[in-house]
LOGUFI-442748 format. One record per atom (N, C-alpha, C): residue in one letter; y, x, z; residue number from 1. Coordinates in pm, whole numbers. Each point is the difference from the previous one (the first is absolute). Layout:
  aa       y       x       z    i
   A       Y       X       Z  NUM
...
This chain:
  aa       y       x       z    i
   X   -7989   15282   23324    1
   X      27    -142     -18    1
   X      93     -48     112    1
   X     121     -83      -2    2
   X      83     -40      73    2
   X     -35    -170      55    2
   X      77     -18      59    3
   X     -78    -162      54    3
   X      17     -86    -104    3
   X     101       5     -45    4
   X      47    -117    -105    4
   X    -143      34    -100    4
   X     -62      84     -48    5
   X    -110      19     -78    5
   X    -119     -28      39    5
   X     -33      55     177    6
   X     -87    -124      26    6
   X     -15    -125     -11    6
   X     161     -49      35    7
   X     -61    -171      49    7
   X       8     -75    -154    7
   X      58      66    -113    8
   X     -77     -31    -112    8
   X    -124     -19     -50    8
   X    -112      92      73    9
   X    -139      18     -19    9
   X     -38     -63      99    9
   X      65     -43     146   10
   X     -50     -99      83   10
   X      21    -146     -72   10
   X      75     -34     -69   11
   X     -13     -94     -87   11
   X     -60     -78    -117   11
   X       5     124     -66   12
   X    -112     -20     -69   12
   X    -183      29      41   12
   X      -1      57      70   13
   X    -158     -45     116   13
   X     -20    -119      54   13
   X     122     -91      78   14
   X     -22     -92      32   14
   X     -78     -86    -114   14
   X      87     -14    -105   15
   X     -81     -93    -136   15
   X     -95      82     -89   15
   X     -62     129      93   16
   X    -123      41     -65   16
   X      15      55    -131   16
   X     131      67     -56   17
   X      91      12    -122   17
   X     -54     119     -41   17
   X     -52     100     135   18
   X      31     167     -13   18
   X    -125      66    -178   18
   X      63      45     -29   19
   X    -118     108     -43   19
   X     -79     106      98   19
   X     -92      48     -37   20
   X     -94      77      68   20
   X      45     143      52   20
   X     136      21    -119   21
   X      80      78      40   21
   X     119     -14     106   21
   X      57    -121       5   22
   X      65      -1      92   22
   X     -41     -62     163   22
   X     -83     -36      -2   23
   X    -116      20      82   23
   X      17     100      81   23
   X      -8     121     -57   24
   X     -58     127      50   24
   X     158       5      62   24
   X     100     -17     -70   25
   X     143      50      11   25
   X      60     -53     115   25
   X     -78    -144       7   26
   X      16     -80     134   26
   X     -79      38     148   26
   X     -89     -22     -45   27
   X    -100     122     100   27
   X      68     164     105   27
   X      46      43    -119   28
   X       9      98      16   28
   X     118       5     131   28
   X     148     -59    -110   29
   X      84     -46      78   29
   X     -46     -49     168   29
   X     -37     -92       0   30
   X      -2     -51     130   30
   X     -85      77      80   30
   X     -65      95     -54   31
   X     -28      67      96   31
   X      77     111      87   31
   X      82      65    -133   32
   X     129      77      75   32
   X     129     -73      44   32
   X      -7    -179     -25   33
   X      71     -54      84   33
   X     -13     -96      95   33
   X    -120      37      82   34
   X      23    -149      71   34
   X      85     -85      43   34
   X      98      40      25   35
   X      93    -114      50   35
   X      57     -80    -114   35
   X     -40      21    -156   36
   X      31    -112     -86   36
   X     -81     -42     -23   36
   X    -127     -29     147   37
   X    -103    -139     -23   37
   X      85    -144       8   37
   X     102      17      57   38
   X      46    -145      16   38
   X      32     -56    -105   38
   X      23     101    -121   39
   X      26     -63    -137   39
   X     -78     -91     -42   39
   X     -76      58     -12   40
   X    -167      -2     -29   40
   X     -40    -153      59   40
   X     -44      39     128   41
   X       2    -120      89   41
   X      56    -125     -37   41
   X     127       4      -8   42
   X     122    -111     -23   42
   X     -78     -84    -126   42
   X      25     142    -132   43
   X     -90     -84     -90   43
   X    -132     -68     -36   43
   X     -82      15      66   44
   X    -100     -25      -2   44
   X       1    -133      51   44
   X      41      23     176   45
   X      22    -139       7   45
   X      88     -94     -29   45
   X      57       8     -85   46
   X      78    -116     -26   46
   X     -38     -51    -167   46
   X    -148     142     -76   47
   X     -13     -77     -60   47
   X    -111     -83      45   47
   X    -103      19     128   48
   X     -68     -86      14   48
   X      50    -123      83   48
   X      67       7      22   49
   X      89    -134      16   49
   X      27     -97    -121   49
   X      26      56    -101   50
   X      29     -77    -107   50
   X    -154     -24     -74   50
   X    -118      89      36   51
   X    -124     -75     -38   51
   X     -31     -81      96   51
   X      41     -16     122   52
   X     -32    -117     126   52
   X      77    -127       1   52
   X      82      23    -116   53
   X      97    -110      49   53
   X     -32    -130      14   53
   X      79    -119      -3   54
   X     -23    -136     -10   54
   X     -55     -32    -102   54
   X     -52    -139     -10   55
   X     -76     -43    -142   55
   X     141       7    -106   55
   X     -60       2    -113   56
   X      77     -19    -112   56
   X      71    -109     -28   56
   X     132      28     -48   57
   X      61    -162     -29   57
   X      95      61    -154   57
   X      -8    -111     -66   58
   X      87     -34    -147   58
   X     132      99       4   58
   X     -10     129     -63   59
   X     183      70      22   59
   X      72    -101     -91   59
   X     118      56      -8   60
   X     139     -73     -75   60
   X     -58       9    -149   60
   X      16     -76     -80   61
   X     -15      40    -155   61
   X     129     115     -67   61
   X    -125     108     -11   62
   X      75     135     -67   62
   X       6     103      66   62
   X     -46     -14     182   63
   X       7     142      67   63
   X     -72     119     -92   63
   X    -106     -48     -11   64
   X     -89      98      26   64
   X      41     106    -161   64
   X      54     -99    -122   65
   X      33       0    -124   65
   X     116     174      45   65
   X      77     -82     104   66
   X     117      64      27   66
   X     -15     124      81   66
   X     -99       6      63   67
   X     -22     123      56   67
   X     -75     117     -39   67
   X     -55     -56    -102   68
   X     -75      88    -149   68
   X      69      64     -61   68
   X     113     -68     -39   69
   X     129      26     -91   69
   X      61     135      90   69
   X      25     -10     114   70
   X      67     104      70   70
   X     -99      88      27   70
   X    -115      20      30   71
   X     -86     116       2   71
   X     -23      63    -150   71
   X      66     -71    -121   72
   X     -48      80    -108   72
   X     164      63     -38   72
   X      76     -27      94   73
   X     107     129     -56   73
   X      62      65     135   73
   X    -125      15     110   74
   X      67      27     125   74
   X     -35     183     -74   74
   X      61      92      32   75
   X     -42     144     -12   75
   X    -112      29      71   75
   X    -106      61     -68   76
   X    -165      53      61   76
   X      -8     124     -15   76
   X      77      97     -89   77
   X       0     122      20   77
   X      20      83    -162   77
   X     -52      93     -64   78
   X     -52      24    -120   78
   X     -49     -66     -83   78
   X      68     -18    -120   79
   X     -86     -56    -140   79
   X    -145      65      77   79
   X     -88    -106     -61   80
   X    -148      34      -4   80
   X      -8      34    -179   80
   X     -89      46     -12   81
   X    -134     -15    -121   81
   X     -56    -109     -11   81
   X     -86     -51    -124   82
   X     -76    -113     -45   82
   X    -128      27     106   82
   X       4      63      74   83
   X    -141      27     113   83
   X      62     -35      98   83
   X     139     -20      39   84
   X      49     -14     130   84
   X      56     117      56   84
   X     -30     149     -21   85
   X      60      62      59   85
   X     101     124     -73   85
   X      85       5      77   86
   X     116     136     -31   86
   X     -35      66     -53   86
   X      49      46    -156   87
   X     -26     172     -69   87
   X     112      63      61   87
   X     -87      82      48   88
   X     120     143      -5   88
   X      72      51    -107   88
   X     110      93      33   89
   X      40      78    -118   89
   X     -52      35    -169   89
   X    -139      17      -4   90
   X     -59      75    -105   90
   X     -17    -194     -52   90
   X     -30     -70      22   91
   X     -85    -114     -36   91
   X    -119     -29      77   91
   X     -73      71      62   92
   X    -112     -24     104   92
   X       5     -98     109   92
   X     -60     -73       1   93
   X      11    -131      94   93
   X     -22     137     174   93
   X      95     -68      98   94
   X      22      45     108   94
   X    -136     -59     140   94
   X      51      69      96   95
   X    -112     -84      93   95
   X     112    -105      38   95
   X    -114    -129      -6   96
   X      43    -128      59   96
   X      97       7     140   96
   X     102     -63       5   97
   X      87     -12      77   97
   X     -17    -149     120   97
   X     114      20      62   98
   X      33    -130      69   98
   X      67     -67     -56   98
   X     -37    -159     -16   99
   X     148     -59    -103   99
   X      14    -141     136   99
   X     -32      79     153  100
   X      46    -112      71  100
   X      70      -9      94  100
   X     186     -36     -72  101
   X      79      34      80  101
   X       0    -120     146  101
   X      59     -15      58  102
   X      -8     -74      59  102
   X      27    -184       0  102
   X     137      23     -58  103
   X      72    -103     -69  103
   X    -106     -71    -110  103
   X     -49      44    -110  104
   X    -136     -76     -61  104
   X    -114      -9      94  104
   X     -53      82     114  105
   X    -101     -59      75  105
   X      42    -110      14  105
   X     165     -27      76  106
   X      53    -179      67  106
   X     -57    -132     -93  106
   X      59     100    -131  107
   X     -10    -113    -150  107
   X    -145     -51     -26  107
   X     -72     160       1  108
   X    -185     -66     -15  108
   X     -64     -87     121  108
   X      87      -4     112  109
   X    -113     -59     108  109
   X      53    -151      27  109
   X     165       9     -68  110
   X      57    -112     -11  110
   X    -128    -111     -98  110
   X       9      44     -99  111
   X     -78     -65    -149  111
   X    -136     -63      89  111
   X     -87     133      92  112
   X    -135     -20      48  112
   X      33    -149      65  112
   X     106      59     121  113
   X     -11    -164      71  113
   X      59     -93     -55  113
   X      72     -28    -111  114
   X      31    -118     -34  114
   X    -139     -75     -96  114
   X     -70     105    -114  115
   X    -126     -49     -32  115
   X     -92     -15      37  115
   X     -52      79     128  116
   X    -122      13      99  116
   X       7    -108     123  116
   X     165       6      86  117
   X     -34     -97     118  117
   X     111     -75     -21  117
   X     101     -30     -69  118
   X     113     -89      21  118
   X     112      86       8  118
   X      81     -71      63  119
   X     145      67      27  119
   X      16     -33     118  119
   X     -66     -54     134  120
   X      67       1     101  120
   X      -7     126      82  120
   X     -52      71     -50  121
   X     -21     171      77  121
   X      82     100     -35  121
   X     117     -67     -99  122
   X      86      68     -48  122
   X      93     114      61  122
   X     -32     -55     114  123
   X      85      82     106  123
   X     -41     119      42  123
   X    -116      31     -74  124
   X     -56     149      29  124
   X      22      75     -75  124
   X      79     -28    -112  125
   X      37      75     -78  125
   X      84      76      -2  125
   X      85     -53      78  126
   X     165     103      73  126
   X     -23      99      82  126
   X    -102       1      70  127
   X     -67     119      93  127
   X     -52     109    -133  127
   X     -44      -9     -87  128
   X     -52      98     -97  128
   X     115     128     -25  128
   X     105     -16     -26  129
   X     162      55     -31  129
   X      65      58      85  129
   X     -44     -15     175  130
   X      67      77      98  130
   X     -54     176     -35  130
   X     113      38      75  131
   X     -53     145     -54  131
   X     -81      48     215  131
   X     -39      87     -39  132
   X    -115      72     108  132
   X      87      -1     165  132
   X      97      15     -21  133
   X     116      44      91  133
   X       8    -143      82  133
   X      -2     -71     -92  134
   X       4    -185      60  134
   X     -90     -30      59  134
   X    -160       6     -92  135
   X     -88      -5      35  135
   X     -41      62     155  135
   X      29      84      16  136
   X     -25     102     128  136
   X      62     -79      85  136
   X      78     -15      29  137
   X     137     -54      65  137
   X     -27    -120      59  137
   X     -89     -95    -120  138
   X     -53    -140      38  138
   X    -116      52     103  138
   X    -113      74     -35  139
   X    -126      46      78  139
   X      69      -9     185  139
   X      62     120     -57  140
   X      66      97     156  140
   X      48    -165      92  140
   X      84     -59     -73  141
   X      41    -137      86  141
   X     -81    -115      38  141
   X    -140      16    -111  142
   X     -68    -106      67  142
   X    -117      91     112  142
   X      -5     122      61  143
   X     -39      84      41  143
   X      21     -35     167  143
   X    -101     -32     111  144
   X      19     -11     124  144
   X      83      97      54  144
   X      11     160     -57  145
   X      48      86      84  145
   X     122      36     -81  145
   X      33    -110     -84  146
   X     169      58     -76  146
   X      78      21     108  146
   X      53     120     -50  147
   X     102      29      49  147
   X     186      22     -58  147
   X      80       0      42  148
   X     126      53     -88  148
   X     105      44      72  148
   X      94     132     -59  149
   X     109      -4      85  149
   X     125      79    -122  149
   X     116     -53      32  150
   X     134       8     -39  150
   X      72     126      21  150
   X      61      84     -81  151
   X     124      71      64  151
   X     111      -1    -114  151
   X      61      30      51  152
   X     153      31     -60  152
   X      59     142     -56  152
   X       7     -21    -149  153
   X     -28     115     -58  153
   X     189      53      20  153
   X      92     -84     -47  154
   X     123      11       8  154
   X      72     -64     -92  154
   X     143     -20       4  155
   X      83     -87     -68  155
   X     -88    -156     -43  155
   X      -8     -56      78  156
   X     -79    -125     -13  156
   X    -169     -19     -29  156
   X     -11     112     -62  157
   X    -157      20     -25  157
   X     -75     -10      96  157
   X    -136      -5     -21  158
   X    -108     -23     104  158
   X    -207      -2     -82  158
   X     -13      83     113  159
   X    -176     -74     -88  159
   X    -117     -15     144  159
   X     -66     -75     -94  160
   X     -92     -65      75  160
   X    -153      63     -77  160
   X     -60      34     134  161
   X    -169      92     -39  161
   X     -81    -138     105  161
   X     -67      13    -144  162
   X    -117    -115      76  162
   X    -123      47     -62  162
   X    -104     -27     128  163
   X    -117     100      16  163
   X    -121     -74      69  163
   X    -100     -20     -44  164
   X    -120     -29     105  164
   X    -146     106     -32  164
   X     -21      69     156  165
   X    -108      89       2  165
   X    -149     -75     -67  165
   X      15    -118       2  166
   X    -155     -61     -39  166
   X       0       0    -154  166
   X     139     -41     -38  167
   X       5      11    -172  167
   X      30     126     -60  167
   X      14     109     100  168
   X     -36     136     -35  168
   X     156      20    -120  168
   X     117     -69      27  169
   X     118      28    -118  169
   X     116     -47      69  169
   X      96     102     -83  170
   X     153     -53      44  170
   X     121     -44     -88  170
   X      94    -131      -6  171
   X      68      48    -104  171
   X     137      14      40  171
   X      42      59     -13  172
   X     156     -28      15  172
   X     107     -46    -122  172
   X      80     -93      97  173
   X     135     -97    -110  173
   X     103       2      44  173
   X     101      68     -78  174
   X     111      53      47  174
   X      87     -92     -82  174
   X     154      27      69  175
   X     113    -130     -26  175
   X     148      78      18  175
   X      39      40     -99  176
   X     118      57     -26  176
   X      12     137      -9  176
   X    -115      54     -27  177
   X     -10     164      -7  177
   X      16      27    -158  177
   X      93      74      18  178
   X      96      70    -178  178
   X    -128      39     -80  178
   X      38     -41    -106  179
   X     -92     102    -107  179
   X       5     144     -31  179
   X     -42      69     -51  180
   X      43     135     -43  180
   X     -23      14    -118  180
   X      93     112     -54  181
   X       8      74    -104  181
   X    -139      40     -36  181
   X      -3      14    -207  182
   X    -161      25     -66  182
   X     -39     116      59  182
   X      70      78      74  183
   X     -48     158      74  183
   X     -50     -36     140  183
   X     -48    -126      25  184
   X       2     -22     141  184
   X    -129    -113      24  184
   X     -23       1      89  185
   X    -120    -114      67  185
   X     -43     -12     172  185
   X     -46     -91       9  186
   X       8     -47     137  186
   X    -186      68      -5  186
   X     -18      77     132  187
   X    -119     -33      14  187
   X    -104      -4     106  187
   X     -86     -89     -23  188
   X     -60      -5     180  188
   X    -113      74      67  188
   X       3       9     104  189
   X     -88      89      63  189
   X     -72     -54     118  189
   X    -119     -17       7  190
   X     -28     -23     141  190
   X     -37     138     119  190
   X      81      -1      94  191
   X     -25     144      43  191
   X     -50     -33     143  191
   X    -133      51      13  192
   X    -148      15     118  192
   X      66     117      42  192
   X       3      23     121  193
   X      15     100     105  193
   X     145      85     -50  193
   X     -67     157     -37  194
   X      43      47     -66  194
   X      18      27    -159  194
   X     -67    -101     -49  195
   X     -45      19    -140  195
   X      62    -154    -129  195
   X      78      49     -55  196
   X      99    -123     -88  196
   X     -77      20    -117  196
   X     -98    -171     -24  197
   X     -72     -12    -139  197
   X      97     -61     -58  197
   X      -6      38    -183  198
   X      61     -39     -73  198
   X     -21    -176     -19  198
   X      68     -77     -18  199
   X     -61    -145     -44  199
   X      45     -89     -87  199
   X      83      77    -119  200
   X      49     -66     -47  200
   X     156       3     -57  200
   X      25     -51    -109  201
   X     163     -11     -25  201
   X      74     -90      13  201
   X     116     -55      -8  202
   X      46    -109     -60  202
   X     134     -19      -8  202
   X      74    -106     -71  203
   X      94     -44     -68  203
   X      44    -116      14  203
   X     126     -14      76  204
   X      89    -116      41  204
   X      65     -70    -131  204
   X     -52    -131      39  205
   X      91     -89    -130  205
   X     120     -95      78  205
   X      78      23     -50  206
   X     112     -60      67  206
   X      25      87     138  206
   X     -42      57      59  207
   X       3      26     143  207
   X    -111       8      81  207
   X    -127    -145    -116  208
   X    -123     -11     107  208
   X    -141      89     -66  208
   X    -136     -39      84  209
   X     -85      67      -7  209
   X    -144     -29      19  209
   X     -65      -6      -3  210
   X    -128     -92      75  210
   X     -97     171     -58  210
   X     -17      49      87  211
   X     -96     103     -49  211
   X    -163      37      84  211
   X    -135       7     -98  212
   X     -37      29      93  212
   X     -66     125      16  212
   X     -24      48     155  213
   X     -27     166      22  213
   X    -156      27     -89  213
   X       3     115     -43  214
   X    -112      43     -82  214
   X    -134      34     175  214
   X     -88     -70     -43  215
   X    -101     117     110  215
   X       9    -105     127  215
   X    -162      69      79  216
   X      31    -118     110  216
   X      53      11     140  216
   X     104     -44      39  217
   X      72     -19     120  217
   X     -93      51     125  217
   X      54      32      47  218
   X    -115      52     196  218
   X     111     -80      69  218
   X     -33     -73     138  219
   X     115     -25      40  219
   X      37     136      76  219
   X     143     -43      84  220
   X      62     129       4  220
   X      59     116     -96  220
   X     -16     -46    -118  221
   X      47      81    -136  221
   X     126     -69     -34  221
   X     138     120     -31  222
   X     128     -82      46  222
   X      48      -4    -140  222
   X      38    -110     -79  223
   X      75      -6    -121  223
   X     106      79     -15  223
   X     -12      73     -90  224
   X     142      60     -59  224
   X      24      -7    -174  224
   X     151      28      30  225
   X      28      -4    -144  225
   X      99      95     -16  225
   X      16     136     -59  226
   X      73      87     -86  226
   X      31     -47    -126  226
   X     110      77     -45  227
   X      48     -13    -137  227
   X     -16     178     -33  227
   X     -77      15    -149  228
   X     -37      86     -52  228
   X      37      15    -138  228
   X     -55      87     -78  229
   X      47      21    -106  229
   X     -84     -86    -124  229
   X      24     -33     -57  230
   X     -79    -105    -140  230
   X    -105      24      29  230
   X    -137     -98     -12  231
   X    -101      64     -31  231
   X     -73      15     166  231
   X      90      27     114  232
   X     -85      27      73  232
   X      12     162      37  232
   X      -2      -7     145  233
   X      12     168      70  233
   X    -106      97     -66  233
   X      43      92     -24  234
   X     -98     123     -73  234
   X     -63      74      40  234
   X      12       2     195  235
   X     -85      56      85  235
   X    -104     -99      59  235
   X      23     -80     -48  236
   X    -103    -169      92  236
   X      35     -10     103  236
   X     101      20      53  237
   X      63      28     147  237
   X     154     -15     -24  237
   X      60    -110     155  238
   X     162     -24     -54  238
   X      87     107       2  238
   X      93     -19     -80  239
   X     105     134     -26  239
   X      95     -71      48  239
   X      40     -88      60  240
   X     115     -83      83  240
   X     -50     -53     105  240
   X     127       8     100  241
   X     -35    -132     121  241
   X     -28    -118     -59  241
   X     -46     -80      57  242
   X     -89    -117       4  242
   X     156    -124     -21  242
   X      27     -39     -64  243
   X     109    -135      -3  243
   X     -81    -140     110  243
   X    -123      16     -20  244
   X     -43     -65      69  244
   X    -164      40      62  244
   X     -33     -75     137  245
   X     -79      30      46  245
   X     -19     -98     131  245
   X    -152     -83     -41  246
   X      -3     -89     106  246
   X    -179      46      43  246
   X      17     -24     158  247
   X     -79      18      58  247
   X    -136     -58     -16  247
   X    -130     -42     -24  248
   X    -124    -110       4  248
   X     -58      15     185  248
   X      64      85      58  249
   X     -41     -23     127  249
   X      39    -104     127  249
């Protein structure tokens, strides 16, 4: 399972959505990932925020009409069956899936607080849509022991690794670093002593980046980033110098 597939199932947990099967799938996950508790986390609280919110007040005439309308042609996944769930190939109804992407969690929790507490809590709804990388990023900065530091990759480029030992994560956001070719990928490593853990891939849009490291940070563990082959090094170990590499000490 990849993150983007967790924080689908962290989503749909927040609104209590899961089947019994995905449950387990969620479970399972977070156990071989801790560091995408913050997903998790994020959602949860922000949907109990939206059960805490302010008293209720009168929405606009037609929100709620209107936000119905867009959850019934937002994409959820597979035709279901008259039972709700996916046949496979033969005709056999499948095991129950996730149908909670993230984007309809926004839509369902939108509907909750405009019929449950009003609309002045509306503003919690834009936090639902950040992706994990953001999320982290916000933690690490509201974090007593944030830390961050800059280097200069070349020809105008530059990135910035920001890190706090108490929030146990790092992300780095880079600013003018080239993309590469479909045979190619950026990828990060946090490397302890002698020993470079894998942490991750990622992919510049425009130039930029907001990524965050897989696994949890020690301080003194120095960011790096190689470029490898699609997919990720085939030894779990870099096959290039480091393009970049910043210190946490």
């Amino acid at each position: 399972m990849n993150e983007s597939e967790f924080a689908e199932l962290a989503a749909g947990r927040a609104l209590h959505a899961l089947s019994d099967a995905d449950e387990r799938r969620y479970a399972d996950a977070l156990a071989a990932h801790p560091e995408w508790a913050a997903i998790a986390e994020h959602d949860a609280e922000t949907a109990a925020l939206l059960a805490d919110g302010s008293p209720a007040v009168a929405p606009p005439a037609g929100v709620r009409d209107a936000l119905l309308a867009r959850i019934a042609v937002t994409p959820q996944g597979e035709p279901t069956s008259p039972t709700g769930v996916a046949p496979d190939a033969g005709g056999a109804p499948a095991a129950p899936a996730s149908r909670w992407s993230r984007p309809l969690f926004a839509l369902a929790a939108s509907v909750v607080l405009i019929v449950g507490l009003g609309i002045t809590a509306a503003v919690a709804i834009a936090q639902l849509t950040q992706p994990a990388s953001v999320v982290a990023l916000e933690k690490i900065a509201a974090a007593p022991d944030a830390q961050q530091a800059t280097v200069e990759i070349g020809s105008g480029a530059e990135a910035t690794a920001h890190w706090s030992a108490s929030v146990g994560s790092a992300v780095l956001v880079t600013d003018g670093l080239a993309g590469l070719d479909e045979e190619q990928t950026y990828q990060l490593w946090l490397v302890r002593g002698d020993e470079a853990l894998p942490a991750g891939l990622f992919e510049t849009d425009g130039g930029t980046a907001t990524a965050l490291l897989d696994g949890a940070m020690h301080e003194g563990d120095v960011i790096a980033v190689t470029v490898e082959q699609a997919g990720g090094s085939p030894t779990g170990q870099p096959t290039t110098d480091p393009i970049i590499a910043i210190p946490t000490a």
